[in-house]
SEKOLTOR-492711 format. One record per residue (C-alpha): x negated, y negated, z negated; chain. Coordinates in nm, 4 decimals. Example, Ala and Ser with C-alpha at 12.3 -4.5 7.8 and 13.67 -1.06 7.14 Angstrom:
REM SEKOLTOR-492711
xx/yy/zz/c
-1.2300/0.4500/-0.7800/A
-1.3670/0.1060/-0.7140/A
END
This chain:
REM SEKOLTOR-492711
xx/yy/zz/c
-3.2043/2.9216/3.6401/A
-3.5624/2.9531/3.5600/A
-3.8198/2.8757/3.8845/A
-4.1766/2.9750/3.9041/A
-4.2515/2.6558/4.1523/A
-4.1796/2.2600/4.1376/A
-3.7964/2.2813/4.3111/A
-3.7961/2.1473/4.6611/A
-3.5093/2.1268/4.8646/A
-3.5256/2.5233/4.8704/A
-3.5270/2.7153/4.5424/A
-3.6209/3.0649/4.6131/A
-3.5080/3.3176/4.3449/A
-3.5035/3.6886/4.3401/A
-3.5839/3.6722/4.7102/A
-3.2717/3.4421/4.6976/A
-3.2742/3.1217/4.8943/A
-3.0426/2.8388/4.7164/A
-3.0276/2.4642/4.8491/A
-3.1613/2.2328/4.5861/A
-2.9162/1.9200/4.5600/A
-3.0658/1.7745/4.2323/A
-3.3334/1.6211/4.0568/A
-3.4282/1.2360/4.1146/A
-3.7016/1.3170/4.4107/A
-3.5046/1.0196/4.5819/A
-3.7892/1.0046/4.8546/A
-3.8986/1.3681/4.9203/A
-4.2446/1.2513/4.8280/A
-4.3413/1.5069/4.5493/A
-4.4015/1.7967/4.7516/A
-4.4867/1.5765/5.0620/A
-4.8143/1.7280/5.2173/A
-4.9264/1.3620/5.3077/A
-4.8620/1.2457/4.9858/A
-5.0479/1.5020/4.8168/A
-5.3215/1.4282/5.0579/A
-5.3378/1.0996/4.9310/A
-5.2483/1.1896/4.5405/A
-5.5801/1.4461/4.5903/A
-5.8155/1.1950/4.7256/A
-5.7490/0.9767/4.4607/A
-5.8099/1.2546/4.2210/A
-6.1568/1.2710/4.3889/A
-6.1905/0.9110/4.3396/A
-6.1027/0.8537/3.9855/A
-6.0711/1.2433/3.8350/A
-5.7579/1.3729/3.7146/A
-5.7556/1.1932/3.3735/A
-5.8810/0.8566/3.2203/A
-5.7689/0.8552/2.8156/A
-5.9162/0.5117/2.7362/A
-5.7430/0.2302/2.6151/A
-5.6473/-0.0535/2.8690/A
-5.7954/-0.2857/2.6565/A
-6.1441/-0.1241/2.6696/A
-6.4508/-0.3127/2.7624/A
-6.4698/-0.0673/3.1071/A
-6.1726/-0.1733/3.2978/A
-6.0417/0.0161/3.6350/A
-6.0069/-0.2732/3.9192/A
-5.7137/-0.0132/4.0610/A
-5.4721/-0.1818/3.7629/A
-5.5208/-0.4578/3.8373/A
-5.4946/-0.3979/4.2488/A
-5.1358/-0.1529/4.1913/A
-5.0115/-0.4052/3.9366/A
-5.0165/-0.7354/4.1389/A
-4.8440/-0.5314/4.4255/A
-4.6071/-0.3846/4.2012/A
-4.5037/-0.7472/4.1232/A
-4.5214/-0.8901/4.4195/A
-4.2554/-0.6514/4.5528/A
-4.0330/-0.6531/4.2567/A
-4.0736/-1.0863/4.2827/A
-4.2095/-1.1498/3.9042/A
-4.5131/-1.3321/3.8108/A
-4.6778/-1.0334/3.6457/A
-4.6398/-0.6435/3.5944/A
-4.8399/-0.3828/3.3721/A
-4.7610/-0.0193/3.4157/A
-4.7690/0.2041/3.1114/A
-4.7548/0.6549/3.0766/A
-4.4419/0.6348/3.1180/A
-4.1559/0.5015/3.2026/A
-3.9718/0.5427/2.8104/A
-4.3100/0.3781/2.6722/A
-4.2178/0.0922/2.9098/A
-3.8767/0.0277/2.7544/A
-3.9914/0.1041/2.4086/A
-4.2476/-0.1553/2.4492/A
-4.0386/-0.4063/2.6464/A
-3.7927/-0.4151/2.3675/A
-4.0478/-0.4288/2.0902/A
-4.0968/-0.7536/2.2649/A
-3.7676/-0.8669/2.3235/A
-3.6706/-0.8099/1.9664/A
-3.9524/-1.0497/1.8597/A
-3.8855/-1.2839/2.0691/A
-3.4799/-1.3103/2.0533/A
-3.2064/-1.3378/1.7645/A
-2.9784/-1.0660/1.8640/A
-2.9870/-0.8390/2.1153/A
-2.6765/-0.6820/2.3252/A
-2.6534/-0.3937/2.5900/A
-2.3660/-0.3468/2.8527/A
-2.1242/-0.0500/2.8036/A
-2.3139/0.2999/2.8841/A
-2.6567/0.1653/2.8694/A
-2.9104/0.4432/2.9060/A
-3.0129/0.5281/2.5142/A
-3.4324/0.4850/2.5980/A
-3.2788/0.1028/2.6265/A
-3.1053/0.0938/2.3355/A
-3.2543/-0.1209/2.0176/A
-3.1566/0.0343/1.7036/A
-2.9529/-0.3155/1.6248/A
-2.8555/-0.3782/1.9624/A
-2.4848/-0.4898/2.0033/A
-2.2036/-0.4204/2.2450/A
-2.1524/-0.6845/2.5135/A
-1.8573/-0.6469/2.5645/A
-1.6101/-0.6421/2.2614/A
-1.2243/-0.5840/2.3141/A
-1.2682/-0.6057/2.7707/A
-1.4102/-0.9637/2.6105/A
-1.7725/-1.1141/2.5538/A
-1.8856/-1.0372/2.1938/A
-1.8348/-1.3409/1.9711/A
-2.1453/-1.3438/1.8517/A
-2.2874/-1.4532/2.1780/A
-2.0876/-1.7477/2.1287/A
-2.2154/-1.8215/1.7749/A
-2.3751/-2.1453/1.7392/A
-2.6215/-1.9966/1.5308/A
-2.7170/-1.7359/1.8003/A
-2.9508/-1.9696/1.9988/A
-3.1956/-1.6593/2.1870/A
-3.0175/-1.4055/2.3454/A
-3.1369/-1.0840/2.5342/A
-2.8976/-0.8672/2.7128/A
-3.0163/-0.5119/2.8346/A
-2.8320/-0.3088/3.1238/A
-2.9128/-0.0173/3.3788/A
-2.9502/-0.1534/3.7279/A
-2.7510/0.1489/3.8144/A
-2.5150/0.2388/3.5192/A
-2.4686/0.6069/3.4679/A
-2.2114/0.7711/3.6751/A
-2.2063/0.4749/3.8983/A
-2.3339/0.3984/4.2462/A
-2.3566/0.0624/4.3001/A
-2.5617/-0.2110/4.1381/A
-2.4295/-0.3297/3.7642/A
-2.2106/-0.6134/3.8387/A
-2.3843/-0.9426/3.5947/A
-2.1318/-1.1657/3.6945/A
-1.9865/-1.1770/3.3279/A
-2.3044/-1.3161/3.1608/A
-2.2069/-1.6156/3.3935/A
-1.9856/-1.6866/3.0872/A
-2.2392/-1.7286/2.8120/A
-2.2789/-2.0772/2.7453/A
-2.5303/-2.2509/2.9244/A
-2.6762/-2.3394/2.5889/A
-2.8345/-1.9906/2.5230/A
-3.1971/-1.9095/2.6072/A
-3.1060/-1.5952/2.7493/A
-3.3494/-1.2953/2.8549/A
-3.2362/-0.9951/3.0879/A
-3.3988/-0.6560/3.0428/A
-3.2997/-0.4463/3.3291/A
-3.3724/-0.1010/3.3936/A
-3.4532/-0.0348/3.7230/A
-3.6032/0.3497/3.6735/A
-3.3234/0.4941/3.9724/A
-3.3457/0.1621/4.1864/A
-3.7221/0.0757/4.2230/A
-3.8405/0.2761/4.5483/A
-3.4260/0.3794/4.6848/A
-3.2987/-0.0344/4.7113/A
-3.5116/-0.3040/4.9219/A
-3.6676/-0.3778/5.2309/A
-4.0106/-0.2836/5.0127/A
-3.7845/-0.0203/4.7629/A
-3.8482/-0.3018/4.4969/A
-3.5254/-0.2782/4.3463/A
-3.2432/-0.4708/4.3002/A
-3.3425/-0.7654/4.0759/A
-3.4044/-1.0279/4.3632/A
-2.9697/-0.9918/4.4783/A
-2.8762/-1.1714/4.1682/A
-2.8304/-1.5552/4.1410/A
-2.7609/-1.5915/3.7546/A
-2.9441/-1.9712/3.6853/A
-2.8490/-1.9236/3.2655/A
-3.0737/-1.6493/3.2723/A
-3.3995/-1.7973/3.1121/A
-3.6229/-1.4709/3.1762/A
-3.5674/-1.1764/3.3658/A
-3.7908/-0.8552/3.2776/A
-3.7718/-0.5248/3.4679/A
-3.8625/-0.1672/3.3817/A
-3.8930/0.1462/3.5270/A
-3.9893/0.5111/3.5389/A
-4.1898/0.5546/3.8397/A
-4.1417/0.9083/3.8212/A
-3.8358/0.9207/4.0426/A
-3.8136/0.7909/4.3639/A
-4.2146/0.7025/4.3875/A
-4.3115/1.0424/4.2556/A
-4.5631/0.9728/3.9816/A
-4.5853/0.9900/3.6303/A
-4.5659/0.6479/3.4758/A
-4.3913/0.3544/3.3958/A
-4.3863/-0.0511/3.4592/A
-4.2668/-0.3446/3.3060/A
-4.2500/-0.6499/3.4893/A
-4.2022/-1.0161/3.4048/A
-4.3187/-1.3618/3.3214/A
-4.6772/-1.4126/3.2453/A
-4.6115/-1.4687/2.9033/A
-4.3705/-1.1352/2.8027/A
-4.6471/-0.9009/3.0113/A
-4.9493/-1.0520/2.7983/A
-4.7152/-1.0140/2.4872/A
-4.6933/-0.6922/2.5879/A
-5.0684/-0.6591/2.6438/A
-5.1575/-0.7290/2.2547/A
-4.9203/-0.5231/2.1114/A
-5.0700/-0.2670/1.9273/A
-4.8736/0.0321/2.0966/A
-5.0267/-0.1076/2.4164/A
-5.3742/-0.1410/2.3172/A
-5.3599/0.2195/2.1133/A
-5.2240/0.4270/2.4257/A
-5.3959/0.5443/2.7724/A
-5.2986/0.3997/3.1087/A
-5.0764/0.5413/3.3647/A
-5.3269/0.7674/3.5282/A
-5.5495/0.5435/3.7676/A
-5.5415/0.8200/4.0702/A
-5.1817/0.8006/4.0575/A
-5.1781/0.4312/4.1070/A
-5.4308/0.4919/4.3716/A
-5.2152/0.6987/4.5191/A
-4.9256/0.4431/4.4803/A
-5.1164/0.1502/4.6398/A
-5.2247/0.3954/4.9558/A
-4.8748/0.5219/5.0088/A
-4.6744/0.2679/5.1115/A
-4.6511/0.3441/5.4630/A
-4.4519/0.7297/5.3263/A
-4.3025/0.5481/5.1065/A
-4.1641/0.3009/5.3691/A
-4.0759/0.6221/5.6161/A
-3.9269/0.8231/5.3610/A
-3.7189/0.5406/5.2498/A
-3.5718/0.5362/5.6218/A
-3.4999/0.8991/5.6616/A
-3.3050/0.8754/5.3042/A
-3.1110/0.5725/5.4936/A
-3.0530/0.7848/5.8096/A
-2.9026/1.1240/5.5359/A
-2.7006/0.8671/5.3392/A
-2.5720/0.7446/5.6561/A
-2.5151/1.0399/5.8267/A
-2.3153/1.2210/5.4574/A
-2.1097/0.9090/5.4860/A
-1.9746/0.9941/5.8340/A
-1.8815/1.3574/5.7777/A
-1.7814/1.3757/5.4167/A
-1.4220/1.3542/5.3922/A
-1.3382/1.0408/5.1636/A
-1.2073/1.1822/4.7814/A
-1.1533/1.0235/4.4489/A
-1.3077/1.3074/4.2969/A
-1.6147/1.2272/4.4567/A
-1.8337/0.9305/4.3294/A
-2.0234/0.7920/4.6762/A
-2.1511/0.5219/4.8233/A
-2.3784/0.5388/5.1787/A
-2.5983/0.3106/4.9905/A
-2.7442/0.5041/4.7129/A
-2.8698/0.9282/4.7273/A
-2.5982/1.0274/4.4486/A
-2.2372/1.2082/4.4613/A
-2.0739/1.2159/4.1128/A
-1.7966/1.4804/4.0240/A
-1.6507/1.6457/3.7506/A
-1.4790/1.9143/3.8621/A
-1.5595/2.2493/3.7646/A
-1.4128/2.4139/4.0299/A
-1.6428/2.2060/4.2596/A
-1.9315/2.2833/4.0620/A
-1.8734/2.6494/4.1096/A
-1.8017/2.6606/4.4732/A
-2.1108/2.5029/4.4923/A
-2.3404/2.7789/4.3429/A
-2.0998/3.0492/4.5187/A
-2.2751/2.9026/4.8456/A
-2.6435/2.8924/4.6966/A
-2.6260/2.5002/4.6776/A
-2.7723/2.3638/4.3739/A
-2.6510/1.9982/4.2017/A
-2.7892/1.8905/3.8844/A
-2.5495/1.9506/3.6185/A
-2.6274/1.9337/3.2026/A
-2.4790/1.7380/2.9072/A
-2.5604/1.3802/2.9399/A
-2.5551/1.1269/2.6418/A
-2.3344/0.8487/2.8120/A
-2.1290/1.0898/2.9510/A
-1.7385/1.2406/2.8079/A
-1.8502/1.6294/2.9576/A
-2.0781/1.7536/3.1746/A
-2.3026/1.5295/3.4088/A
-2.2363/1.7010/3.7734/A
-2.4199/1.5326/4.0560/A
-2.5386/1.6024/4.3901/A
-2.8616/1.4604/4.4670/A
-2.9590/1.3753/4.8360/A
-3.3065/1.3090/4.9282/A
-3.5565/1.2539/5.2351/A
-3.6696/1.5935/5.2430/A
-3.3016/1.7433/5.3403/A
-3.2372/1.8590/5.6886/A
-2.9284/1.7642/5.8545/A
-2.8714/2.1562/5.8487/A
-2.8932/2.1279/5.4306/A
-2.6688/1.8190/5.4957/A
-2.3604/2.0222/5.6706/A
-2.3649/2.3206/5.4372/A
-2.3356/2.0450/5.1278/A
-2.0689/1.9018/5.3060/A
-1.8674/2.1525/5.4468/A
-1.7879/2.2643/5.0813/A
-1.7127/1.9351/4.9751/A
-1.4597/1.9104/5.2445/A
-1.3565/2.2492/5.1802/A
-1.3172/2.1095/4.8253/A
-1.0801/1.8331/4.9287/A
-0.9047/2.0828/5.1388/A
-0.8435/2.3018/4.8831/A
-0.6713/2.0421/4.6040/A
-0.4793/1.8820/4.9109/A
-0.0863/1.8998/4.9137/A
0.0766/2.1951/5.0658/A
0.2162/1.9455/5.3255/A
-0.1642/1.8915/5.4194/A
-0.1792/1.5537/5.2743/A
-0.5053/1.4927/5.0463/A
-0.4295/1.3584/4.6885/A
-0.7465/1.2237/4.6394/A
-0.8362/1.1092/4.9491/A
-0.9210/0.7106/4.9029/A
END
């Protein structure tokens, strides 16, 4: 379906009104008139592009201002924010590659994370034995904070198991956790207790859940000035400066919006009949299926999921995205077909099949 207008939780087409369960507007903020209130003063402030080189002799006091609080949340020494969020990675594991001896990614890592020499972790349901190779000394693991088609943050538990031995570095992605998971929406690196990790470094599209175009990596004081000289770095603009303006002023939406998502993800969870073809936790704005059947009811009743061919996927990538900026009244009408969904592929003696 082709629209003429950013989708909001209303597509209109042909007159048509459709539901719009999709997208990764986590927060609602995009089309927020606040936020745009905000997002246009700071256009005033620092126009609507600035294509010079970070590394300039004219440098914007708002990177430095959205970058410290960008790290404070997240809990690393340092942060730098980038275009965009795939520059960030790119970057991130320009560095890592320099600075390790092999690298490995955990099963279904997203491909922007993916080093063209990377290695599976996991080998045979069993650590790779080159992680236990004596002559493998630096180590740096990459892994979604969210793996695709989950909902729940990637269990690390398993690189408890690397020998103590190894200087080990953790690259984790953090583009669909940064703004949804937190007291502050800083993610999910700060649950973790994993003492053999050396260095952790996090990246993220902030194009999701905070709304604007851009990316951040976040680290040690030493891997963000790395990152700093590279020449990549030095030969590309900065994330726009009114969008970090914008960032920086928004906090309080972003800290209300983050509630109301609570409040929808809480109130799915207590209608939405429990299924096994349905991927959902109350703690995250995403409902997985596969079904095609589903997928169809769905757009017979002018609701809208995201649904396309997705790279870590077997099929299809079906998901129902629930944001801020639905109604409770856009909340029943999703979830009276699921339930009519679980109805329908229930036994004829009324008992559900996939009911967990």
């Amino acid at each position: 379906m082709e629209v003429s207008e950013i989708p909001n939780r209303v597509i209109y087409k042909d007159g048509e009104e459709f539901l719009y369960f999709g997208g990764t507007n986590y927060l609602g903020v995009t089309t927020l008139p606040e936020f745009q209130a905000i997002l246009l003063g700071s256009f005033q402030k620092w126009g609507t592009s600035y294509g010079s080189s970070r590394s300039a002799n004219i440098q914007l006091e708002i990177y430095k201002t959205a970058e410290n609080l960008l790290a404070n949340q997240i809990g690393t020494d340092a942060a730098v924010t980038v275009s965009s969020g795939m520059l960030a990675g790119k970057l991130a594991l320009e560095q890592l590659q320099h600075t390790t001896d092999l690298i490995f990614h955990f099963p279904n890592t997203h491909p922007a994370l993916l080093h063209p020499f990377s290695l599976p972790l996991i080998k045979n349901g069993k650590l790779n034995p080159f992680l236990l190779d004596p002559a493998v000394s630096r180590i740096g693991i990459v892994a979604d904070a969210i793996p695709s088609l989950e909902v729940a943050p990637i269990d690390l538990s398993i690189l408890k198991d690397i020998p103590s031995s190894k200087i080990i570095t953790l690259l984790l992605d953090e583009s669909h956790s940064i703004g949804v998971f937190g007291d502050q929406g800083q993610g999910i690196l700060k649950q973790y207790s994993l003492p053999n990790i050396q260095q952790t470094v996090t990246i993220a599209s902030l194009g999701k859940a905070i709304g604007l175009s851009g990316g951040i990596i976040a680290g040690d004081f030493q891997f963000i000035n790395a990152i700093k000289k590279q020449q990549n770095f030095i030969g590309a603009s900065g994330m726009n400066p009114a969008f970090l303006e914008t960032f920086v002023n928004a906090q309080p939406i972003y800290n209300s919006q983050r509630q109301i998502l609570k409040d929808n993800l809480n109130y799915t969870a207590k209608y939405l009949i429990h299924n096994k073809a349905l991927t959902f936790a109350a703690t995250y704005p995403v409902i997985y299926f596969d079904q095609e059947e589903l997928l169809q009811l769905l757009l017979e009743n002018n609701i809208i999921p995201t649904s396309f061919p997705y790279p870590t996927a077997s099929g299809k990538l079906s998901r129902i995205v629930i944001s801020a900026h639905h109604t409770k009244s856009d909340l029943d009408k999703m979830i009276q077909q699921l339930n009519n969904f679980t109805q329908m592929t229930s036994d004829f003696n009324g008992d559900i099949r996939f009911v967990l």
